[in-house]
C-alpha positions in Angstrom: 111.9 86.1 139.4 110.3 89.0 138.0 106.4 86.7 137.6 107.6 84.2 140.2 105.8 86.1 142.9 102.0 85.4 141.7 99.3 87.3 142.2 98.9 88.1 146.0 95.0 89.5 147.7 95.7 91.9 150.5 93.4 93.4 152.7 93.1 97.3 153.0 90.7 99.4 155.6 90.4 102.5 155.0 87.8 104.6 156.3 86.2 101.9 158.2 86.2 100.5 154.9 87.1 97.1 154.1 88.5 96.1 150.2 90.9 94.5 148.4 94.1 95.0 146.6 96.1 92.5 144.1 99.8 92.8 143.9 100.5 92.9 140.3 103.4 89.8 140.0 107.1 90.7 140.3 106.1 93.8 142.5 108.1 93.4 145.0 111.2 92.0 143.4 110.7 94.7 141.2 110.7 97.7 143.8 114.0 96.1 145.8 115.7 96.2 142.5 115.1 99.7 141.4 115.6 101.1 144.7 119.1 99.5 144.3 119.6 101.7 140.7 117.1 105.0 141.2 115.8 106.7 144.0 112.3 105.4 143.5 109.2 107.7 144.2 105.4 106.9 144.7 102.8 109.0 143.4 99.4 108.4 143.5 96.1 110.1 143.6 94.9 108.0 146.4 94.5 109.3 150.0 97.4 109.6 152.6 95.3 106.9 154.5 95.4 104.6 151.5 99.0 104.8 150.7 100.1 104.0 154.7 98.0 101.1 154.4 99.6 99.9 151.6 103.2 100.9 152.0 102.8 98.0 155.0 102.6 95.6 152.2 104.7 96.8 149.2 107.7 98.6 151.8 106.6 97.2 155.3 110.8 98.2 156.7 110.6 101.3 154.8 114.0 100.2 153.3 112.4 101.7 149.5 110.8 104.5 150.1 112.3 107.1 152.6 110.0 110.5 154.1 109.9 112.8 151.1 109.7 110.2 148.6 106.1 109.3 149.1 103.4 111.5 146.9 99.9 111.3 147.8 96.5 113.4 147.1 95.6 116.1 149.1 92.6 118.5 148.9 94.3 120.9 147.2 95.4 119.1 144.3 93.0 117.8 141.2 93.1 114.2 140.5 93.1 113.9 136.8 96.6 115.8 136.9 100.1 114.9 137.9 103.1 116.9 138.0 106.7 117.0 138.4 106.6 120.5 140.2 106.0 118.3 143.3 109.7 117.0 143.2 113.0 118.4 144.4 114.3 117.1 140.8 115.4 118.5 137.6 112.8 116.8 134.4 116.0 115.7 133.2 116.7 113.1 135.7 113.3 111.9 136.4 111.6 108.8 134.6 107.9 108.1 134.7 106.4 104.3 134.8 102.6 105.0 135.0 99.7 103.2 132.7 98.1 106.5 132.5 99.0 108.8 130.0 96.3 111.4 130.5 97.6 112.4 134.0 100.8 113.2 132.7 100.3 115.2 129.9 102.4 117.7 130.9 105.8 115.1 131.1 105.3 112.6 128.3 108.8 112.9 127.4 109.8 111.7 130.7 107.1 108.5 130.8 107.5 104.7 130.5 104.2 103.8 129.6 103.2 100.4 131.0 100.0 98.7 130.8 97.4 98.2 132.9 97.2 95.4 135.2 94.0 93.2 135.0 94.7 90.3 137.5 96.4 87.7 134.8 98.2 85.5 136.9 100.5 85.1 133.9 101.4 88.8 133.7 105.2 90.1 132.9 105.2 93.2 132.3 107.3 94.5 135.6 109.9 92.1 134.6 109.8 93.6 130.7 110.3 97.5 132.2 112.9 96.2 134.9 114.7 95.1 131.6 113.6 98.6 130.2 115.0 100.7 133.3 118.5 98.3 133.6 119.1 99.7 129.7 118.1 103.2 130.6 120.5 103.1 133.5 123.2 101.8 131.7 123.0 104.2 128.9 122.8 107.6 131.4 125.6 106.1 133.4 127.8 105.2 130.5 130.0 108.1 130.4 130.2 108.8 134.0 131.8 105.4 134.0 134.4 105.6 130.9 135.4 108.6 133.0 136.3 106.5 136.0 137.8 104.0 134.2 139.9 105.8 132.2 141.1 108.7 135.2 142.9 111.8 133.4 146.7 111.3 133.5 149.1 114.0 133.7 150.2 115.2 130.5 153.5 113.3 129.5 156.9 115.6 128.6 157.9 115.9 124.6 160.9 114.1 126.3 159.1 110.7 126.9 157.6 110.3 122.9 154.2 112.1 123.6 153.3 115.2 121.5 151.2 118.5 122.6 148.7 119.6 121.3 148.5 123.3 120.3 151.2 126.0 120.3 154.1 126.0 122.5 153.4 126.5 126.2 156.3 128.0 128.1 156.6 125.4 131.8 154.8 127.0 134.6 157.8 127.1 137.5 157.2 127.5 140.7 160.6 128.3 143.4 160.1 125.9 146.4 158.9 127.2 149.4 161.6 129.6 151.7 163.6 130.0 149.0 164.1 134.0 147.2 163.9 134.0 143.4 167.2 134.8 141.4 168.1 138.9 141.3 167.8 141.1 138.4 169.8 140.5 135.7 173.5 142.8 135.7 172.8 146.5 134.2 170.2 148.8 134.9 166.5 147.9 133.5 164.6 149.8 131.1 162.7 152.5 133.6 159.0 152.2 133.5 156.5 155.5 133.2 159.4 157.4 134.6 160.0 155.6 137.7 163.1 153.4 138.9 162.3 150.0 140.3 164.1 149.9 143.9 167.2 147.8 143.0 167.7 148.3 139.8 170.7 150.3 139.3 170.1 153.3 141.7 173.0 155.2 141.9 175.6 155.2 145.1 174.8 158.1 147.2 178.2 160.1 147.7 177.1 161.6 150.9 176.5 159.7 154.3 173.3 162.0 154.8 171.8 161.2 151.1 172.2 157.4 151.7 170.4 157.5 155.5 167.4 159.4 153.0 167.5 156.6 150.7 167.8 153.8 152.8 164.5 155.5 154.6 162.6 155.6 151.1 163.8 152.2 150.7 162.3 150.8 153.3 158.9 152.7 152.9 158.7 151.0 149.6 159.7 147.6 149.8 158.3 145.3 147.8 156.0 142.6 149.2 156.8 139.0 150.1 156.9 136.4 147.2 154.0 134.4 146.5 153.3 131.0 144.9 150.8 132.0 142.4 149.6 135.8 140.9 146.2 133.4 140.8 146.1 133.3 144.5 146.1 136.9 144.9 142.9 138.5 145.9 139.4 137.7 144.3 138.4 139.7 141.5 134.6 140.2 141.0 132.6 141.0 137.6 131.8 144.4 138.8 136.0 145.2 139.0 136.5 143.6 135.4 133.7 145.5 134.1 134.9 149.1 136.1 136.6 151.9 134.7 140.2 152.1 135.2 140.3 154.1 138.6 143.8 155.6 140.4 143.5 152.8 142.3 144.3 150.3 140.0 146.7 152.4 137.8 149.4 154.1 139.7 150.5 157.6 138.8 154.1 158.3 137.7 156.7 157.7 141.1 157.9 160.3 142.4 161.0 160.6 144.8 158.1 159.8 147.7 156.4 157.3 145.9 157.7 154.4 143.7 155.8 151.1 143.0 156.9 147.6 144.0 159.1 145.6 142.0 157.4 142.7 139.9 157.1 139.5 141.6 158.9 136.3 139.9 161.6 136.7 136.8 162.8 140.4 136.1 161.2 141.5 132.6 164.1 140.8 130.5 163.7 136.9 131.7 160.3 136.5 131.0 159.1 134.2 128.2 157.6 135.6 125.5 153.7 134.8 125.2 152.4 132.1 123.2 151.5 132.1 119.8 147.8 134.6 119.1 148.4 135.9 122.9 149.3 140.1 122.9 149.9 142.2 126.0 146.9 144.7 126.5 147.9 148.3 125.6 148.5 150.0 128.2 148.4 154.2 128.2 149.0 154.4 131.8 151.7 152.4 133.6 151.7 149.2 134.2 149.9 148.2 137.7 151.6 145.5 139.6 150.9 142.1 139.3 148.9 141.8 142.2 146.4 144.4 140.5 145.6 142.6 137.5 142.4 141.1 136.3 142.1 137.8 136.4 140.9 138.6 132.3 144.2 140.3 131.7 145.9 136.8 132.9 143.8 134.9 131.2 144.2 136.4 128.3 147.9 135.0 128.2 147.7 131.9 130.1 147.3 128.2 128.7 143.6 127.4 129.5 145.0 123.7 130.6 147.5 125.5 133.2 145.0 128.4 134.2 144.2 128.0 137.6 146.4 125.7 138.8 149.5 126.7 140.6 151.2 123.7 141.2 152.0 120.6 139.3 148.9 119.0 139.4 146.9 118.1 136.2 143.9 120.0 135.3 140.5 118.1 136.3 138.8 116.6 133.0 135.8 118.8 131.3 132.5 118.3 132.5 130.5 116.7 130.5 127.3 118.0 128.7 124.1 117.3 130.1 122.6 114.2 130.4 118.6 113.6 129.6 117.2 110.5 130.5 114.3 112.0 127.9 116.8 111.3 125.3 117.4 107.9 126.6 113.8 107.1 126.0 112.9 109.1 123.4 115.7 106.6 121.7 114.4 103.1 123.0 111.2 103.6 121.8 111.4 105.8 118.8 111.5 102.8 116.2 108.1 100.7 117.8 106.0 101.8 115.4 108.3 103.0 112.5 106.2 102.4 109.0 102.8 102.7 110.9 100.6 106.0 109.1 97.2 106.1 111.1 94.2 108.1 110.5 91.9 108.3 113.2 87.9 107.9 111.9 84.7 108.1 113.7 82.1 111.3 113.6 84.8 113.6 114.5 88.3 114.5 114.0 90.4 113.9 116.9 93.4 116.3 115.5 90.7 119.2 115.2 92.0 121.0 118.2 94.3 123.4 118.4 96.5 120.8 120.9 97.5 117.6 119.7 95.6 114.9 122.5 98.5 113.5 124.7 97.7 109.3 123.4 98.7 110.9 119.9 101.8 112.8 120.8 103.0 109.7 122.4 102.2 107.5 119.3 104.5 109.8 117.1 107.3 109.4 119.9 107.0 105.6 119.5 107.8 105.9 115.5 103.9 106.2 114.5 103.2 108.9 112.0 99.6 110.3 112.6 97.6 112.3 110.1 95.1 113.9 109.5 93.0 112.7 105.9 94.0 108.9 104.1 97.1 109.3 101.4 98.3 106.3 99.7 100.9 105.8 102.9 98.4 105.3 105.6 98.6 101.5 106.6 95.7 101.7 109.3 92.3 103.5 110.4 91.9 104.0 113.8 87.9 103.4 114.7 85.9 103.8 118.6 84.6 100.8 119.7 80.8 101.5 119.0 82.1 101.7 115.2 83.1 97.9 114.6 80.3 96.7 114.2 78.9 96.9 110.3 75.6 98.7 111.0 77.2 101.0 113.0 79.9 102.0 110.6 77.0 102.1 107.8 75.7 104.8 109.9 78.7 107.1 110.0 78.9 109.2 107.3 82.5 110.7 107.7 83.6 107.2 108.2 82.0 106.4 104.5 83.8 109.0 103.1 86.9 107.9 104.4 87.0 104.5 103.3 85.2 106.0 99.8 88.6 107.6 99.2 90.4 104.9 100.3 89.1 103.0 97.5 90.1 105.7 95.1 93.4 105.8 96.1 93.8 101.6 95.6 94.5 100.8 99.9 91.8 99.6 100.8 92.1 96.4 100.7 95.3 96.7 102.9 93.8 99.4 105.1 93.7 97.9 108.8 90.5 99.2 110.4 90.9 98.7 114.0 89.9 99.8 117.6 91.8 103.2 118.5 92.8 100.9 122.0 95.4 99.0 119.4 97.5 102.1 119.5 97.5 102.5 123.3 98.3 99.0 123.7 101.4 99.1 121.4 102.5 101.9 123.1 101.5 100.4 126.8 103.6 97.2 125.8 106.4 98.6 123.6 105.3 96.2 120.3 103.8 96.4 117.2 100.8 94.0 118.4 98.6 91.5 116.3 95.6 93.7 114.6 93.7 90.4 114.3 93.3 90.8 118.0 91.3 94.5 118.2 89.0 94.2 115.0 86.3 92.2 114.0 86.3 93.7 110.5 89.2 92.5 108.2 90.6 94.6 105.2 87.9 93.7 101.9 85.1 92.8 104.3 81.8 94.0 103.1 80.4 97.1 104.7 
């Protein structure tokens, strides 16, 4: 389907002016399929009258490309240079299909070079990248889609044949809801910084006067209601983790006037000891109430896989890294040109500069090694046009010196001297093409 459309002649006026635009084939089967896999974007240097006029051909329902997805020059921009800065997008998610490589210079990571179309009615090449972007999609959507597949189950009891991994976790209990947890255990507990926790083996007053005092004390300091989770107490910010310890958050000594709340949950003679590698934090004042810990003091002594979650449900999966379509392509295309050393002749030396021109850093993506002077590895030389012909490579002395030293090290005769457009196009096309096809010198020919 993808050449099945032909080449198509539209009519576009803009400016009062009258011309004509071909439809590369497969253009329009190719946009309805993308839009179905990517959120497709048009960029082009051309006017904001020129793309309206063709957007009533290529999108005539505006079913591909929505308001904000259309790029198009303005007076303020250049038109040599495009850029992903004009994009709500992250360079990670964002591939490039363009048959210029200059204008994005600044994103050749993230391009899909394609080649240019020249009105052959026999042209594929939007089917061969639709095949290209399928992969691509496939590949960035892989994990994303093992993930579905596979949800994350809870994690099955020792009792049913499953093992844990990791030390012992004591099981995170919570009591059901309306219900008081069990008392203190019989016998007075172990008195903390001085003070005696409000039902823990006070005393019976002898005196009726003494016990209306303490039942008045009592019920100035009664402890708080029970709650499902210390987690869902209140929000901790960085700035109280990173704080001093203030009077606030570490009680003086009780006094008769002043005692703190009981512990919420198990008394402390119940509680399971901490797992294996986990140690309570020193603590030279006494210890605050649980509702005036640090979420870091929890964590410190909390499974990671039950921190945060109250009830029985099971922890959500891990995110997973990153994904970078740039690795994607750098992979699909990384092998093109494995084995291929080039050295680029002519009067100058292309590499001179201090930054490497944008055609070359794309060659070396595609597997091409490029260097600088001929070794016994270099399998082509890399000429301008004007230079193919023999007079005119008689006349170029750094070309003569080139192919002098090629002699010396024994390659010339298996030196391929062709037209510096044979890289582009391999790259443009994604193949190691024919160099029959862009020399009219072969390897031995006189000079």
């Amino acid at each position: 389907e993808g050449g099945s459309e032909g080449v198509r002649s539209v009519t576009l006026t803009v400016q009062s002016v009258q011309f004509e635009m071909q439809l590369r084939p497969g253009v329009l089967s190719f946009l309805r399929e993308m839009s179905s896999l990517f959120c497709v974007y048009l960029y082009t240097m051309g006017s904001r009258e020129y793309v309206q006029q063709a957007l009533h051909h290529l999108d005539p329902e505006h079913d591909i490309f929505r308001p904000g997805q259309v790029l198009a020059w303005h007076p303020a921009l250049d038109r040599t240079t495009k850029t992903l800065r004009r994009m709500l997008c992250h360079p990670h998610l964002v591939t490039i299909v363009d048959d210029s490589t200059i204008a994005w210079a600044q994103h050749l990571p993230n391009l899909l070079p394609i080649d240019r179309f020249t009105g052959d009615p026999a042209d594929r090449s939007l089917a061969r990248m639709a095949g290209r972007l399928r992969h691509m999609h496939a590949q960035f959507f892989a994990p994303q889609l093992a993930v579905s597949r596979h949800p994350l189950a809870p994690p099955a009891s020792p009792a049913g044949g499953a093992t844990r991994c990791g030390p012992a976790v004591p099981e995170l209990r919570m009591p059901p809801p309306g219900t008081v947890p069990p008392g203190p255990p019989k016998g007075p507990p172990e008195p903390r910084g001085g003070a005696v926790p409000p039902g823990h083996g006070m005393p019976p007053p002898d005196p009726p006067a003494a016990q209306a005092s303490q039942t008045s004390q009592a019920s100035s300091s009664r402890p708080s209601p029970v709650r499902s989770s210390p987690l869902t107490r209140r929000s901790v910010s960085a700035t109280d983790l990173d704080a001093d310890p203030s009077p606030s958050r570490h009680a003086p000594p009780a006094t008769a006037a002043s005692r703190p709340p009981a512990r919420e949950g198990p008394a402390p003679s119940s509680e399971p000891d901490p797992p294996a590698g986990c140690s309570s934090p020193p603590a030279p004042h006494p210890a605050p109430p649980l509702g005036e810990q640090s979420l870091a003091e929890l964590a410190r002594c909390t499974p990671p896989a039950l921190l945060g979650h109250s009830s029985g449900t099971p922890p959500r999966a891990a995110e997973p890294a990153t994904r970078d379509v740039r690795t994607i392509v750098r992979c699909m295309s990384e092998n093109v040109l494995a084995g291929v050393h080039c050295v680029f002749g002519g009067p100058a030396d292309v590499l001179a500069g201090v930054a490497r021109p944008p055609e070359v850093v794309l060659a070396e993506r595609f597997g091409a090694t490029i260097e600088a002077t001929l070794s016994a590895k270099s399998t082509h030389l890399l000429l301008p046009p004007a230079l193919l012909a023999p007079r005119a490579l008689a006349q170029c002395r750094r070309t003569q010196e080139m192919l002098s030293h090629a002699r010396s090290l024994g390659i010339e005769p298996t030196l391929h001297r062709v037209d510096l457009r044979w890289l582009l196009a391999c790259v443009a096309n994604w193949s190691h093409l024919p160099e029959a096809e862009w020399t009219t010198l072969s390897a031995g020919d006189p000079l």
